[in-house]
Steps between C-alpha positions, in 0.01 A plus 500: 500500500503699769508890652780754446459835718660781611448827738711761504438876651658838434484821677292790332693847395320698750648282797851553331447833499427604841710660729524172695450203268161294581597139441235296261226460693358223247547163548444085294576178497435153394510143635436201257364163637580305185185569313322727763686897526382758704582848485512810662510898416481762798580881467511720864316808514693809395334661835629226750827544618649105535266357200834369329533268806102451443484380148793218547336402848203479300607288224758239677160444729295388196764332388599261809133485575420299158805320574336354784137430324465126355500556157355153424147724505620659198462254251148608438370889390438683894115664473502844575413430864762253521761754350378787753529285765882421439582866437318642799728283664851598335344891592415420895863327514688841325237746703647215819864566385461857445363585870760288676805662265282869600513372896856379492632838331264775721349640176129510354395203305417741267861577455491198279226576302474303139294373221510111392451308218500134526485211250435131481604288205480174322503433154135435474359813688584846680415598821556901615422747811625815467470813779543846371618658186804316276382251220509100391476389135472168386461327129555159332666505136386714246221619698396852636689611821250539796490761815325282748436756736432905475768667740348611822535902472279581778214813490809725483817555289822293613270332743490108535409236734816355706552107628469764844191659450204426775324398143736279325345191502162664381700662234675200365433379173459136366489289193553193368603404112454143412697410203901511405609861498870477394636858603393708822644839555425635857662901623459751659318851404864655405454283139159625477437764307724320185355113552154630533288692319303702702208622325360157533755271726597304143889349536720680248582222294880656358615495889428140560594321160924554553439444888293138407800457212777550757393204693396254208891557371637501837584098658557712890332846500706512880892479307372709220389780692615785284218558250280563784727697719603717206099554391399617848771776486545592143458908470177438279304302787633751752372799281151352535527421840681622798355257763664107618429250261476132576448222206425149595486304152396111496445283214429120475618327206798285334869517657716648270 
C-alpha cells in the first residue's frame, strides 16, 4: 500500500494565442513522506505581470517547508486549529519568499500575485487550506466525490483572493476529514467549469472516474505521463476552456 500521484500543467489557448505567448502561469507538485504526501496547486493572476515565477515560488516553498516539519505529529488526525496553525505557517514562509524574490528583482510583490491550494495526507484522514478560486476533490472507493471547499470568487466577476492579498490569511479556508479518502484531485479554476458543477459546487462525477482509473491501473503515474498530458490538451478540453490547467491526482492503495 501506498500513494501514487502526479501534477502536471498546460498552458491555456488564449496564452497561445497572443501576440507574445504568456507562459502557464499555473503551477503543482507533490512530495511523499512514505505514508504522509503533501501537495500543492498555485495559479498567478492573469493581471500580474511575473505570476508564472509566483505560482512555482509559491509551491516549491510549501513544499520544502513540510519537508522540514517533523512528521512524527502526523500519526494522529490535526484539529482544525492544529491544521490552521501549520498552514498559516507554509503561507507566512511563501508571502516571506515572495517579498525577498520581489526585493531581489526591483518589482512589486504583487508582480507575483497567486492563489494556493494546499493539502495534507495520510491514509486515515485529509487535511486542506486553500486561498482563492481553483478546486480540491477527494473520495474513498465507491463513494461520492467531494468539493471540500467553494472557490473564492470574490464580490465581483474574475475576482479572487491571492496568497498576496493584505487579507489572505483572513480569507483562507480550512478543514479537516478524518477517515481514509483514497483519491484527492486538487486544480486550478482553468478545470472548473467541466469538474464542477456550478449551480450548486457538486463535482461532476464523469470527469473524475477515468482521472481516479488512470492512477489505480497505473504502478508510476510520473513514467506514464501521457494520459494526463494528452487530457489537459485534447481539442475537446480546450473547447471548454481556454485558460492554464493544472491536475494534481493522488491515490493511496495497492502497488500494481
Amino acid at each position: 500500500m501506498g500513494w501514487k500521484a502526479i501534477a502536471r500543467s498546460a498552458v491555456g489557448t488564449s496564452h497561445q494565442k497572443q501576440k507574445i505567448p504568456i507562459p502557464c502561469q499555473d503551477c503543482g507538485n507533490y512530495r511523499i513522506f512514505k505514508d504522509v504526501i503533501v501537495g500543492a496547486v498555485a495559479d498567478g493572476a492573469g493581471s500580474a505581470k511575473y505570476s508564472h515565477f509566483g505560482a512555482e515560488l509559491a509551491v516549491e516553498t510549501v513544499i520544502k517547508c513540510f519537508a522540514d516539519i517533523d512528521k512524527q505529529g502526523f500519526s494522529q488526525p490535526l484539529s482544525e486549529m492544529e491544521a490552521k496553525e501549520v498552514f498559516t505557517k507554509f503561507v507566512k514562509d511563501v508571502i516571506t519568499a515572495l517579498n525577498k524574490k520581489a526585493d531581489n528583482n526591483d518589482y512589486s510583490v504583487h508582480d507575483l500575485a497567486c492563489t494556493l491550494l494546499v493539502f495534507i495526507a495520510t491514509p486515515e484522514w485529509v487535511a486542506a487550506m486553500q486561498i482563492g478560486d481553483g478546486f480540491m476533490v477527494v473520495s474513498s472507493q465507491d463513494a461520492e466525490y467531494q468539493l471540500l471547499f467553494e472557490p473564492d470568487k470574490g464580490e465581483f466577476f474574475n475576482e479572487t483572493t491571492f496568497v498576496t492579498s493584505a487579507n489572505a490569511l483572513e480569507e483562507m479556508q480550512v478543514q479537516v476529514i478524518s477517515g481514509k479518502k483514497e483519491f484527492i484531485c486538487a486544480s486550478t479554476d482553468g478545470l472548473e467549469k467541466v469538474a464542477i458543477r456550478l449551480s450548486d459546487w457538486k463535482p461532476h462525477a464523469p470527469f473524475f472516474k477515468p482521472l481516479e482509473e488512470y492512477l489505480r491501473e497505473t504502478d508510476k503515474p510520473e513514467d506514464d505521463e501521457k494520459y494526463v498530458i494528452d487530457f489537459l490538451n485534447s481539442e475537446r478540453l480546450n473547447s471548454r476552456t481556454d485558460d492554464d490547467k493544472t491536475l494534481l491526482l493522488c491515490l493511496f492503495g495497492k502497488e500494481i
